[in-house]
mmCIF file as gemmi writes it, N, C-alpha and C atoms, coordinates in Angstrom:
data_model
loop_
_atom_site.group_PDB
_atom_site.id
_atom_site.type_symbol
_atom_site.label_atom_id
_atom_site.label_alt_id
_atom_site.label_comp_id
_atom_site.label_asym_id
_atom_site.label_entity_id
_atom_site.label_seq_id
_atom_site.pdbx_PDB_ins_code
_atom_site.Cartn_x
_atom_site.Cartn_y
_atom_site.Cartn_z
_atom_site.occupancy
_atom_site.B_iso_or_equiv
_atom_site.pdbx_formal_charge
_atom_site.auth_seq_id
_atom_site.auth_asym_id
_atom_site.pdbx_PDB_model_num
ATOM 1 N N . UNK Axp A 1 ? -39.891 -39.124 -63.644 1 0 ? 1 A 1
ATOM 2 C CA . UNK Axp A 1 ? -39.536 -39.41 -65.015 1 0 ? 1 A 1
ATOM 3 C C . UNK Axp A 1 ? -38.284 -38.615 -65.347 1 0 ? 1 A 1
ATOM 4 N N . UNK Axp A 2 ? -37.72 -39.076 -66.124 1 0 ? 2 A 1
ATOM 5 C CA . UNK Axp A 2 ? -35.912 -38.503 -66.433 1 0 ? 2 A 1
ATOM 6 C C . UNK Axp A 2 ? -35.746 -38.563 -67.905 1 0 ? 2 A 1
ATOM 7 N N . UNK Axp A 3 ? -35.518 -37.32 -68.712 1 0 ? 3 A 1
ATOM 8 C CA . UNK Axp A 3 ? -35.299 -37.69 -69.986 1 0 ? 3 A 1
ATOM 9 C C . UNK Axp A 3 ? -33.872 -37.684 -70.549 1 0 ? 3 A 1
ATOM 10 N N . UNK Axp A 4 ? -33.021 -38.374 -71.155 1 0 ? 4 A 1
ATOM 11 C CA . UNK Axp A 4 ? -31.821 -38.063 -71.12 1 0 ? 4 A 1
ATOM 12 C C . UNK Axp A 4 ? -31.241 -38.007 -72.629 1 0 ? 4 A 1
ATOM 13 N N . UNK Axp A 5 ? -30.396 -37.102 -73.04 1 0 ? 5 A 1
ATOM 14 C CA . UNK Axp A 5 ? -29.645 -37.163 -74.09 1 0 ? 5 A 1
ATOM 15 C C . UNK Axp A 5 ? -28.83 -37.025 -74.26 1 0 ? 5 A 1
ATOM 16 N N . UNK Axp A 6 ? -27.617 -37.401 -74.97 1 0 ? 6 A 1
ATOM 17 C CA . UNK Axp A 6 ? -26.379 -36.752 -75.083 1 0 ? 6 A 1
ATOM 18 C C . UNK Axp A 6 ? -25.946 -37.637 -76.53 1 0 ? 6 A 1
ATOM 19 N N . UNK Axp A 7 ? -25.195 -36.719 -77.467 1 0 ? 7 A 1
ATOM 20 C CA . UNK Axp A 7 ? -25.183 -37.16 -78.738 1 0 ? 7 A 1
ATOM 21 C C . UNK Axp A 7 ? -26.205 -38.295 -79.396 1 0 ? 7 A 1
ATOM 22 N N . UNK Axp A 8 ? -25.587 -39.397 -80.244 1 0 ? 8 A 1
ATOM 23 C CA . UNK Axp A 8 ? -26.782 -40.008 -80.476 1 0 ? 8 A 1
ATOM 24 C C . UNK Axp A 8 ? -27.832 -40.761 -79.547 1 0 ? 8 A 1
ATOM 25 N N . UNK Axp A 9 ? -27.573 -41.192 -78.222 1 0 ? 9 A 1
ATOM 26 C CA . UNK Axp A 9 ? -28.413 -42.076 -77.409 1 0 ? 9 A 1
ATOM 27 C C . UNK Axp A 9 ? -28.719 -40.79 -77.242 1 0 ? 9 A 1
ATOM 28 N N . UNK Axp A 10 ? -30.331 -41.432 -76.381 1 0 ? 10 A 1
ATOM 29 C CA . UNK Axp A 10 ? -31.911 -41.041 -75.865 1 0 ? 10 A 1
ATOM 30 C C . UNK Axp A 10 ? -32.331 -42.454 -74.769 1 0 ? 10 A 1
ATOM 31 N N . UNK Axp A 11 ? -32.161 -41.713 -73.441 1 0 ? 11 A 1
ATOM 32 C CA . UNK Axp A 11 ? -33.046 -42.414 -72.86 1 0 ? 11 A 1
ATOM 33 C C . UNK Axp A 11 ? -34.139 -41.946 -72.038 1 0 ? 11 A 1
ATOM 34 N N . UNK Axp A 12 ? -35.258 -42.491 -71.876 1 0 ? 12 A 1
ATOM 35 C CA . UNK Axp A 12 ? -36.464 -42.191 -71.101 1 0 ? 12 A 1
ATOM 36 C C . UNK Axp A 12 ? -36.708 -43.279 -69.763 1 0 ? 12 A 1
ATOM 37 N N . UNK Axp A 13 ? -37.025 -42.71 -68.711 1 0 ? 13 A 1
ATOM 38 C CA . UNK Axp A 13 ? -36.608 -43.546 -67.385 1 0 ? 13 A 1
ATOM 39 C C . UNK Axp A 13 ? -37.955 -43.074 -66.332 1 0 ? 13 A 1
ATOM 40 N N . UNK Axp A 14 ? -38.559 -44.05 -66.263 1 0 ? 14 A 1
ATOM 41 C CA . UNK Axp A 14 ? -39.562 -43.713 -65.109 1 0 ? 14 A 1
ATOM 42 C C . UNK Axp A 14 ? -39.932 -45.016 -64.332 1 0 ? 14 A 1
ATOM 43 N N . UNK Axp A 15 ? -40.364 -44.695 -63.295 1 0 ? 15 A 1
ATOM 44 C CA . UNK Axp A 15 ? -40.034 -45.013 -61.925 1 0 ? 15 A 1
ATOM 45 C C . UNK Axp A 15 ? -41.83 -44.547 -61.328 1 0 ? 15 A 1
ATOM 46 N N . UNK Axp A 16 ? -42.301 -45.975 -60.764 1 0 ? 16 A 1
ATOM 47 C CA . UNK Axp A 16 ? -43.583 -46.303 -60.098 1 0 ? 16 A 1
ATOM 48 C C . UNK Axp A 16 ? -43.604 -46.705 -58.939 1 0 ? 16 A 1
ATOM 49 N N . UNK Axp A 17 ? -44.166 -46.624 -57.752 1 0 ? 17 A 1
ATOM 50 C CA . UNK Axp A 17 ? -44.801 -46.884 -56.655 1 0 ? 17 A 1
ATOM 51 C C . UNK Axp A 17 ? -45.513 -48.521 -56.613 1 0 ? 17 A 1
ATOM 52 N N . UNK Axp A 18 ? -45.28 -49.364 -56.563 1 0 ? 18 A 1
ATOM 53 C CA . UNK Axp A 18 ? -45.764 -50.287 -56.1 1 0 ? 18 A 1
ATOM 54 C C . UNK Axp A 18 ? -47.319 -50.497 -55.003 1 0 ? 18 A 1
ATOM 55 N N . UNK Axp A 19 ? -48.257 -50.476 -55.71 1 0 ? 19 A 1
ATOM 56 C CA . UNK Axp A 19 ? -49.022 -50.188 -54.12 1 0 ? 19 A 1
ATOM 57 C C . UNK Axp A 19 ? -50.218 -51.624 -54.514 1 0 ? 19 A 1
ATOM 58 N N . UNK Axp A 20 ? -50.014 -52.145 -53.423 1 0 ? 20 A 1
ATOM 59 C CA . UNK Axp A 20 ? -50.819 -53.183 -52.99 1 0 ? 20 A 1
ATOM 60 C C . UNK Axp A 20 ? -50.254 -54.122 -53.911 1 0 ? 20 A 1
ATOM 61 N N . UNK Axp A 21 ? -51.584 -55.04 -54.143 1 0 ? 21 A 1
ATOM 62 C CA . UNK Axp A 21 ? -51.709 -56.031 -54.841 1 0 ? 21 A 1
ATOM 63 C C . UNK Axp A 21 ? -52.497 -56.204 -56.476 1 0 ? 21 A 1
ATOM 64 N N . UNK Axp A 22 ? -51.824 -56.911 -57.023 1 0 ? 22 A 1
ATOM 65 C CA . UNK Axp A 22 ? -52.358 -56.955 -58.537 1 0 ? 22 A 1
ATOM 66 C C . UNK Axp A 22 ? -51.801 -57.456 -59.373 1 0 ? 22 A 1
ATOM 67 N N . UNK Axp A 23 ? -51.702 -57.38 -60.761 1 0 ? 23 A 1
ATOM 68 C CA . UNK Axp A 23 ? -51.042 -57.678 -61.705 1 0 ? 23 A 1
ATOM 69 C C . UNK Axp A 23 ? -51.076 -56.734 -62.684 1 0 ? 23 A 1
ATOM 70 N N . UNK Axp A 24 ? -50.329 -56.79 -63.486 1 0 ? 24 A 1
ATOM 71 C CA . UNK Axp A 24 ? -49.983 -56.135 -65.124 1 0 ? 24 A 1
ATOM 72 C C . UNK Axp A 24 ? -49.67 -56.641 -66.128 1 0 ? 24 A 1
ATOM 73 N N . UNK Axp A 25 ? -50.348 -56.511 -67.355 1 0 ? 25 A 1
ATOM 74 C CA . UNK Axp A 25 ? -49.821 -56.968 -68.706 1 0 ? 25 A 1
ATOM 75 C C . UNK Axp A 25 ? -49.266 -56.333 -69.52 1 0 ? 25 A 1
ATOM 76 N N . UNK Axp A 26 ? -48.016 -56.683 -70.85 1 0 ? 26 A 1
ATOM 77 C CA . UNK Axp A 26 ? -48.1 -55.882 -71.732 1 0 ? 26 A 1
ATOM 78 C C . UNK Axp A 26 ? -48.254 -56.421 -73.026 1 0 ? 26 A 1
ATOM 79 N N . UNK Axp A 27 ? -48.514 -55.909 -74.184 1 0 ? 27 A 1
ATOM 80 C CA . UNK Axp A 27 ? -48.24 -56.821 -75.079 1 0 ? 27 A 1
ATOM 81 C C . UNK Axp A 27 ? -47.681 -56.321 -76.204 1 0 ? 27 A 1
ATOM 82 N N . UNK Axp A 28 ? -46.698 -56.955 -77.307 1 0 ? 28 A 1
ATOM 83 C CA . UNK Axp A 28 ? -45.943 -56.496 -78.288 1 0 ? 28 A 1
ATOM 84 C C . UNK Axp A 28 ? -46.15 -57.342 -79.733 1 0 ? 28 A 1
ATOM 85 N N . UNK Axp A 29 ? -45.911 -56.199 -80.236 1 0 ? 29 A 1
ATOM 86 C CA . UNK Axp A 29 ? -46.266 -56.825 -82.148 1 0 ? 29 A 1
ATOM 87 C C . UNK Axp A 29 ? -45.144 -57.684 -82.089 1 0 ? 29 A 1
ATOM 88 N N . UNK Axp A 30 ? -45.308 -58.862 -83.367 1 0 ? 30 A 1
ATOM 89 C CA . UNK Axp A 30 ? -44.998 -59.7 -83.449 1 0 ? 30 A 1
ATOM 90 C C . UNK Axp A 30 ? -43.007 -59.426 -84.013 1 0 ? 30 A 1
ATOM 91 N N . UNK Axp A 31 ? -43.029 -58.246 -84.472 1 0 ? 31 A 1
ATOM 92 C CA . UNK Axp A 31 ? -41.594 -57.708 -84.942 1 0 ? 31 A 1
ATOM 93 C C . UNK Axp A 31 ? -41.251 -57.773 -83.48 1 0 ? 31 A 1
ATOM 94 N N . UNK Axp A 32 ? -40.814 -57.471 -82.308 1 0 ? 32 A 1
ATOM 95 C CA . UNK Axp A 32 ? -40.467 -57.43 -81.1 1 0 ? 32 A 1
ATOM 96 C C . UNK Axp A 32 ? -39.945 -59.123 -80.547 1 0 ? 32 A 1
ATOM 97 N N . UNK Axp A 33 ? -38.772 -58.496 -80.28 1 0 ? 33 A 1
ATOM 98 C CA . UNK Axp A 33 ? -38.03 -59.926 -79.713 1 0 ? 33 A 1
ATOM 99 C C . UNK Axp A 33 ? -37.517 -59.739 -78.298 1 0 ? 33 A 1
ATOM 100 N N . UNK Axp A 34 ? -38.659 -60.386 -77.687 1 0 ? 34 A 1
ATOM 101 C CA . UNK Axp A 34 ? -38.84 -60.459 -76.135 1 0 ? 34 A 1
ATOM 102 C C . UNK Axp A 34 ? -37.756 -60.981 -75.172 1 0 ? 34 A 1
ATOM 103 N N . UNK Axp A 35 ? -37.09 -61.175 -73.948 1 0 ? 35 A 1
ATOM 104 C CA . UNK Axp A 35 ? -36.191 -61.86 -73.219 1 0 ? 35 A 1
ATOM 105 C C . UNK Axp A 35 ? -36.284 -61.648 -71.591 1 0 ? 35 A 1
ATOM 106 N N . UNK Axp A 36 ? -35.577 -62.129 -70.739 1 0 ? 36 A 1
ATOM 107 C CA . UNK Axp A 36 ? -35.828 -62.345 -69.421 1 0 ? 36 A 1
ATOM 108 C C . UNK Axp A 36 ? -34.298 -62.317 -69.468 1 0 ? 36 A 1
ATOM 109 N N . UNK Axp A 37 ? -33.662 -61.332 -68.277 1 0 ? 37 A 1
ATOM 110 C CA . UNK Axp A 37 ? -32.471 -61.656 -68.099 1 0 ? 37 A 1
ATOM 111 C C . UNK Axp A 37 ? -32.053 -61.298 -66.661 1 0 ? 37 A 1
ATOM 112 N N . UNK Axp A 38 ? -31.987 -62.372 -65.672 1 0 ? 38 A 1
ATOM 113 C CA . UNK Axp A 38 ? -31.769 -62.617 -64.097 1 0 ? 38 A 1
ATOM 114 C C . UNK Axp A 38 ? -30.273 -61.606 -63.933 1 0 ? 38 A 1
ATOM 115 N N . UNK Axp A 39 ? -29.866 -60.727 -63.281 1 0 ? 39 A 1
ATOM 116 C CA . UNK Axp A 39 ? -28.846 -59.906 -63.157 1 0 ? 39 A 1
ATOM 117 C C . UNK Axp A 39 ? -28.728 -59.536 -61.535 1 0 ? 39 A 1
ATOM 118 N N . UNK Axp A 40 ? -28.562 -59.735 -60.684 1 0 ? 40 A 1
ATOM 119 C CA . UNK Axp A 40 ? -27.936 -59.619 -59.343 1 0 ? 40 A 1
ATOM 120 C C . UNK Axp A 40 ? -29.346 -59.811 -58.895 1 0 ? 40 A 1
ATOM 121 N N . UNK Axp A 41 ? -30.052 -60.596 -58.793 1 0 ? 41 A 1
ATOM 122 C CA . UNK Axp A 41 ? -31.277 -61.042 -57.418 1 0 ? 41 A 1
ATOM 123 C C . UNK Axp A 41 ? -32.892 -60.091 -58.523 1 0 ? 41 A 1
ATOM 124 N N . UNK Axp A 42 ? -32.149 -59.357 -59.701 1 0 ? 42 A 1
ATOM 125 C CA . UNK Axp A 42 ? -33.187 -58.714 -60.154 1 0 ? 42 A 1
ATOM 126 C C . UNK Axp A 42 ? -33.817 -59.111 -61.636 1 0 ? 42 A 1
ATOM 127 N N . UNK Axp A 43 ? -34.803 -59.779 -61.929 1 0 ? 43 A 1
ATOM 128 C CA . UNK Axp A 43 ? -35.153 -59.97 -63.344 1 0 ? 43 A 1
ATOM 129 C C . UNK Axp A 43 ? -35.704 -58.865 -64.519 1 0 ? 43 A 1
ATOM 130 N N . UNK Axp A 44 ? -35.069 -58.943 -65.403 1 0 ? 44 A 1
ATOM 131 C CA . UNK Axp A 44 ? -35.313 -57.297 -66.159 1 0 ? 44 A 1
ATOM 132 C C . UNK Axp A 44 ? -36.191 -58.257 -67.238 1 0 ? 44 A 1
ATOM 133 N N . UNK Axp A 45 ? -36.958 -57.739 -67.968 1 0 ? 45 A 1
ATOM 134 C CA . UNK Axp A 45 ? -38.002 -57.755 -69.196 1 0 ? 45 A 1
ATOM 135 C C . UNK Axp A 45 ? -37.08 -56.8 -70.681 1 0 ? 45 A 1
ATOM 136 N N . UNK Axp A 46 ? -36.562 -57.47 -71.425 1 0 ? 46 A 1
ATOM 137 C CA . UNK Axp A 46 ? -36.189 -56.667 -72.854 1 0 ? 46 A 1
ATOM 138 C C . UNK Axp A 46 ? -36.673 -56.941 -74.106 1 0 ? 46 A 1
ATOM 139 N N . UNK Axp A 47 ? -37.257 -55.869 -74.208 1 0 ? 47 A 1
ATOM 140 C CA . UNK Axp A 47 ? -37.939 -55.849 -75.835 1 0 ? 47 A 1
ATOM 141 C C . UNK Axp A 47 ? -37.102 -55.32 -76.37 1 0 ? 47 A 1
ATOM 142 N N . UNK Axp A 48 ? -37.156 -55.849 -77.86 1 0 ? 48 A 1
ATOM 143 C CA . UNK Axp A 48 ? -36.365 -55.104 -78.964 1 0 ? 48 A 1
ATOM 144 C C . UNK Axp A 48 ? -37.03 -54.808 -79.615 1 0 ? 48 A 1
ATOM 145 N N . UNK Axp A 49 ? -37.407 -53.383 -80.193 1 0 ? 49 A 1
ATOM 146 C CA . UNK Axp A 49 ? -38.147 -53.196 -80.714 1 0 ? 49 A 1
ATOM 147 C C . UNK Axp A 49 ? -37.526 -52.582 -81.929 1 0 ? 49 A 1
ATOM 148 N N . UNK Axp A 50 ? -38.199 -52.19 -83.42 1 0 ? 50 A 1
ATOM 149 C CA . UNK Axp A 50 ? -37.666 -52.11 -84.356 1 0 ? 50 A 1
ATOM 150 C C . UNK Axp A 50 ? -36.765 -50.53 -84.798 1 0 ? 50 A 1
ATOM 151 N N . UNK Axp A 51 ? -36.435 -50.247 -85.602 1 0 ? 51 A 1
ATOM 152 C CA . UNK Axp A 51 ? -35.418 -49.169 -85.402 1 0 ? 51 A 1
ATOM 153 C C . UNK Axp A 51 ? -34.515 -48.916 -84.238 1 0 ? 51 A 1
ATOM 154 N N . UNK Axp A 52 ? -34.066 -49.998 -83.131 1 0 ? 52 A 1
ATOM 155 C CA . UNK Axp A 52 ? -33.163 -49.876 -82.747 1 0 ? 52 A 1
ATOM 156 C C . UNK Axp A 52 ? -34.089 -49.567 -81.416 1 0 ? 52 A 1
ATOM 157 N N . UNK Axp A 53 ? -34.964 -49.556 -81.172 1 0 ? 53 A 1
ATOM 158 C CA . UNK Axp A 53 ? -35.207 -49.027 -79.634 1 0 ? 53 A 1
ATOM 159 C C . UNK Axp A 53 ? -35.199 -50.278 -78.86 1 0 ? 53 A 1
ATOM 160 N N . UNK Axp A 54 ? -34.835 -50.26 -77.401 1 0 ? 54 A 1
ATOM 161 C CA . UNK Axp A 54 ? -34.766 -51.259 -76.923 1 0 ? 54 A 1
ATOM 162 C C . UNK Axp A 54 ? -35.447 -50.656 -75.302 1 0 ? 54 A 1
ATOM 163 N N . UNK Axp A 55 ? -36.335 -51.693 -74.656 1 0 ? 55 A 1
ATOM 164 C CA . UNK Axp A 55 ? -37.34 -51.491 -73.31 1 0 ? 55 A 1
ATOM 165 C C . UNK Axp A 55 ? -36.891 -52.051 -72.475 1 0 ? 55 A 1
ATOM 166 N N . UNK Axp A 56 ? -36.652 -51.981 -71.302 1 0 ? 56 A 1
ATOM 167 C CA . UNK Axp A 56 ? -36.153 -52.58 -70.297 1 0 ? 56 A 1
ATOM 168 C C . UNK Axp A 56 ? -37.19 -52.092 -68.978 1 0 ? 56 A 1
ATOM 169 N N . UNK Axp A 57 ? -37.555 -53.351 -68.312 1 0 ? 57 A 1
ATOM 170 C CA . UNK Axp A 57 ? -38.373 -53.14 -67.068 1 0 ? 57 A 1
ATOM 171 C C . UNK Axp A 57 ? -38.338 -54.302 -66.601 1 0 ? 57 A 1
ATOM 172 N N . UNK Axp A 58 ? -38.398 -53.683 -65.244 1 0 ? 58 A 1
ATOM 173 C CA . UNK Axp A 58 ? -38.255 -54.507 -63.825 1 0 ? 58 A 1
ATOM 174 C C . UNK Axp A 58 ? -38.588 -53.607 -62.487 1 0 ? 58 A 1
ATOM 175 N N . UNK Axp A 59 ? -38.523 -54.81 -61.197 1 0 ? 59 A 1
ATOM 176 C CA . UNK Axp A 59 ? -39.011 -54.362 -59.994 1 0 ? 59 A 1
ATOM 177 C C . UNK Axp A 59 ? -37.759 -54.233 -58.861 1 0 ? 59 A 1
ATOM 178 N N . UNK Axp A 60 ? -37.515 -53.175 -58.524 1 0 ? 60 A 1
ATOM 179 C CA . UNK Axp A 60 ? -36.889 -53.181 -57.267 1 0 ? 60 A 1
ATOM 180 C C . UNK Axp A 60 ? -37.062 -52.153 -55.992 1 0 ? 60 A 1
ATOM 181 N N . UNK Axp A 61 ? -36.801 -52.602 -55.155 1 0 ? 61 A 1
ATOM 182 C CA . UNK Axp A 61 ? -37.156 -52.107 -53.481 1 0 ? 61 A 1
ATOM 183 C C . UNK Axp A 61 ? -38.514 -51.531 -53.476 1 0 ? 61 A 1
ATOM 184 N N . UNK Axp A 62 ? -39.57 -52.316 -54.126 1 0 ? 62 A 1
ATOM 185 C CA . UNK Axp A 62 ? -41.136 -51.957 -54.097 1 0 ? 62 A 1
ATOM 186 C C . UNK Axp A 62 ? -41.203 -51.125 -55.169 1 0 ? 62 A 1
ATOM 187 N N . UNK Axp A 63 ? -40.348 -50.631 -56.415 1 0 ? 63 A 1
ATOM 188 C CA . UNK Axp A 63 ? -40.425 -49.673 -57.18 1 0 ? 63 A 1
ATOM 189 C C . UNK Axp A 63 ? -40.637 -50.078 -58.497 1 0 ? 63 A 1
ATOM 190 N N . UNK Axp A 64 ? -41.464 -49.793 -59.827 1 0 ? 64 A 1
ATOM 191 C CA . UNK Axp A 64 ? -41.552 -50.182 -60.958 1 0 ? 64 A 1
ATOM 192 C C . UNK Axp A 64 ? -40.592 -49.212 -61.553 1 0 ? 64 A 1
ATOM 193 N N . UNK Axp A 65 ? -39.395 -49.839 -62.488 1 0 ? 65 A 1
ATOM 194 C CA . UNK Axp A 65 ? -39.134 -49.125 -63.38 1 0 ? 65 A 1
ATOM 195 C C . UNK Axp A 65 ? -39.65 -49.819 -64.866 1 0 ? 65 A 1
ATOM 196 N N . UNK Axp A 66 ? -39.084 -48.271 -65.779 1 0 ? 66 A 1
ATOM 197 C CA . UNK Axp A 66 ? -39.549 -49.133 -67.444 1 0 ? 66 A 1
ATOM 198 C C . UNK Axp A 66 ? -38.514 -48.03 -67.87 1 0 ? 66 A 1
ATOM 199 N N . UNK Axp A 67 ? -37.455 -48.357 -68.414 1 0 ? 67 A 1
ATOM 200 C CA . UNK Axp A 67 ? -36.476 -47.162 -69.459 1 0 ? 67 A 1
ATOM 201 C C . UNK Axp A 67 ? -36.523 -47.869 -70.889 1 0 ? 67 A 1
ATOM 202 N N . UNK Axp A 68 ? -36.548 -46.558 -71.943 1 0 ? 68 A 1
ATOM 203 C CA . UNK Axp A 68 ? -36.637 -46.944 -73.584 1 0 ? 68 A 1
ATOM 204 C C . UNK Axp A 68 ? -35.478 -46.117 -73.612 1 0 ? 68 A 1
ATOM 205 N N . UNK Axp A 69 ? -35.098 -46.576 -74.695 1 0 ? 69 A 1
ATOM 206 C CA . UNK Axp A 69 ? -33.533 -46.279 -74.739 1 0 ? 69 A 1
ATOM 207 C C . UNK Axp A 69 ? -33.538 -46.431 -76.771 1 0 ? 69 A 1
ATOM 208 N N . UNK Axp A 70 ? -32.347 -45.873 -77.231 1 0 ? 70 A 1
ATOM 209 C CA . UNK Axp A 70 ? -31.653 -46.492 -78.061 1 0 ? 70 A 1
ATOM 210 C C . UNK Axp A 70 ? -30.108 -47.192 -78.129 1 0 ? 70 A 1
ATOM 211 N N . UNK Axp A 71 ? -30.039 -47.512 -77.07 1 0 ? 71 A 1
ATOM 212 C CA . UNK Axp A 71 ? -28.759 -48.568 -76.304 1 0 ? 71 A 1
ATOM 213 C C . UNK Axp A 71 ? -29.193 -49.676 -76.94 1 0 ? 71 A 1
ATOM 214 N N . UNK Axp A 72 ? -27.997 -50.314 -77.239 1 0 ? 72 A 1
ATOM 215 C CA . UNK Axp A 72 ? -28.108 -52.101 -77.659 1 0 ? 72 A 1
ATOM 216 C C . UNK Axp A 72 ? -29.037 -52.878 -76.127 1 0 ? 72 A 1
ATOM 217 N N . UNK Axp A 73 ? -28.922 -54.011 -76.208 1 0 ? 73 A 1
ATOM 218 C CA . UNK Axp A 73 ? -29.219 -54.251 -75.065 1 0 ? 73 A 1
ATOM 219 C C . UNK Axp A 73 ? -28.321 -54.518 -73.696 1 0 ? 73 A 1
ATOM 220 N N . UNK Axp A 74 ? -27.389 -54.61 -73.983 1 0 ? 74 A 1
ATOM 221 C CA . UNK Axp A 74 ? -25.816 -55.078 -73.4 1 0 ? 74 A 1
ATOM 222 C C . UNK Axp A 74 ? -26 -53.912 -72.193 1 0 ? 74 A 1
ATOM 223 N N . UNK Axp A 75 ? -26.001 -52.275 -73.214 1 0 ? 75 A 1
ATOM 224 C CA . UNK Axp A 75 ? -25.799 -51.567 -72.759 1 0 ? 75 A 1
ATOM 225 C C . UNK Axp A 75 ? -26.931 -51.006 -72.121 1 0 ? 75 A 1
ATOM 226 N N . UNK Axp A 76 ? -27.919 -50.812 -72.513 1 0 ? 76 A 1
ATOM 227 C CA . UNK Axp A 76 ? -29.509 -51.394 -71.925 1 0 ? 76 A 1
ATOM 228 C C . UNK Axp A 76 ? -29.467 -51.912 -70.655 1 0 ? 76 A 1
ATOM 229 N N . UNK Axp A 77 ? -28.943 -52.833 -70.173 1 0 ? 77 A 1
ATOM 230 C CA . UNK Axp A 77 ? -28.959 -53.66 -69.283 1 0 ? 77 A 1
ATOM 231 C C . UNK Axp A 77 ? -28.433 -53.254 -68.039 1 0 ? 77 A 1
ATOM 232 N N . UNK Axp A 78 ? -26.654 -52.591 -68.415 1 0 ? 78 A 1
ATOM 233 C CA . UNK Axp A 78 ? -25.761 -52.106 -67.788 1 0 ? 78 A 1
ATOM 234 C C . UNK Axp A 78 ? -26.182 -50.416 -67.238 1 0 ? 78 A 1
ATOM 235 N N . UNK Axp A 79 ? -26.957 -49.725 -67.986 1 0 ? 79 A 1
ATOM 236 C CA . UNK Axp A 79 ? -27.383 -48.813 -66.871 1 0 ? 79 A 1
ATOM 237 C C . UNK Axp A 79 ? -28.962 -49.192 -66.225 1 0 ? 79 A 1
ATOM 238 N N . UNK Axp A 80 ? -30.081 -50.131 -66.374 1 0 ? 80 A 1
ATOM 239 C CA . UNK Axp A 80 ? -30.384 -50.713 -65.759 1 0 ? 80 A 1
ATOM 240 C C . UNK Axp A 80 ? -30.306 -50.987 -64.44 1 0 ? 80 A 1
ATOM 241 N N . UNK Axp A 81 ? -28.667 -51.991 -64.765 1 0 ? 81 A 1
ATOM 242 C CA . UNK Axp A 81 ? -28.581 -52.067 -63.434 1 0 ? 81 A 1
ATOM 243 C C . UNK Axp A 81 ? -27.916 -51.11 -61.853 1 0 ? 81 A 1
ATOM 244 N N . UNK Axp A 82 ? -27.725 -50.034 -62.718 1 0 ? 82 A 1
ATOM 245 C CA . UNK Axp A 82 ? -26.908 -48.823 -61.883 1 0 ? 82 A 1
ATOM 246 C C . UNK Axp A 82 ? -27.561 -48.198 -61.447 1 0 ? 82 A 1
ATOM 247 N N . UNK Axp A 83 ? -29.602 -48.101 -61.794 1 0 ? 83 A 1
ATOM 248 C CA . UNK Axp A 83 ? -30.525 -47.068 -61.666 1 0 ? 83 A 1
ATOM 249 C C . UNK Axp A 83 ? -31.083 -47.762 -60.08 1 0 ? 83 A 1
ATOM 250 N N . UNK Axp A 84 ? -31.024 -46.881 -58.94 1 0 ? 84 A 1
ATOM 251 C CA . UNK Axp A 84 ? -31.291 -46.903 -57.791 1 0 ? 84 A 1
ATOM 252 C C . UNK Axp A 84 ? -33.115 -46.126 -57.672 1 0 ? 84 A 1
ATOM 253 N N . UNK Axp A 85 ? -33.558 -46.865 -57.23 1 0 ? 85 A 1
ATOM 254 C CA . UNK Axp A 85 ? -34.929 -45.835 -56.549 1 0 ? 85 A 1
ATOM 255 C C . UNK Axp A 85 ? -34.777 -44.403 -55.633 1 0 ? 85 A 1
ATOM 256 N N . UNK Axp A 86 ? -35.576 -43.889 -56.378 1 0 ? 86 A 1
ATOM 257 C CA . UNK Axp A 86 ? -35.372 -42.026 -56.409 1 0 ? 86 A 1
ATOM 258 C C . UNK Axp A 86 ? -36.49 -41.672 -54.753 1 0 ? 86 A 1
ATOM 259 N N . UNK Axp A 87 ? -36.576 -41.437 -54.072 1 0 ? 87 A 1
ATOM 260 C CA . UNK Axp A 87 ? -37.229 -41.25 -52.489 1 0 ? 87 A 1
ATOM 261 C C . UNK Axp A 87 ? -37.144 -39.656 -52.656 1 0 ? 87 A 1
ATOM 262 N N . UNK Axp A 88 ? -38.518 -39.557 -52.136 1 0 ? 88 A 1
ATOM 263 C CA . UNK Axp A 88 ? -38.94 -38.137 -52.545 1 0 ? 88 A 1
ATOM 264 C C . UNK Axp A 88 ? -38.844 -37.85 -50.601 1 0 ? 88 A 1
């Protein structure tokens, strides 16, 4: 988990293990405006949630991420896609 700040943005960044097989749900109040957005071979999940926070999650190289942010989503998106899986 990674907490980050610097002037007004805040982001929170964590990073899961994939193990086996299964599924997951989530679910959001009806204020939340949901989206799917395909970005280099990877599909991200964005909630908008109210006061400006915005969720971003997706799967890569067997790894769950989920970062909350107060980034638009643009920008949301764009470090998203820069975040590499962390190998301990």
């Amino acid at each position: 988990m990674l907490s980050f700040s610097i002037g007004r943005y805040d982001i929170l960044l964590s990073q899961e293990d994939i193990l086996g097989e299964g599924s997951t749900g989530i679910g959001y109040g009806s204020d939340t405006i949901v989206s799917f957005h395909r970005l280099d071979d990877v599909e991200y999940l964005v909630a908008e949630h109210r006061y400006g926070i915005v969720t971003v999650k997706w799967t890569k190289d067997n790894k769950i991420f989920d970062m909350t942010s107060n980034l638009t989503v643009d920008e949301s998106l764009s470090v998203a896609q820069s975040v590499g899986p962390y190998h301990i």
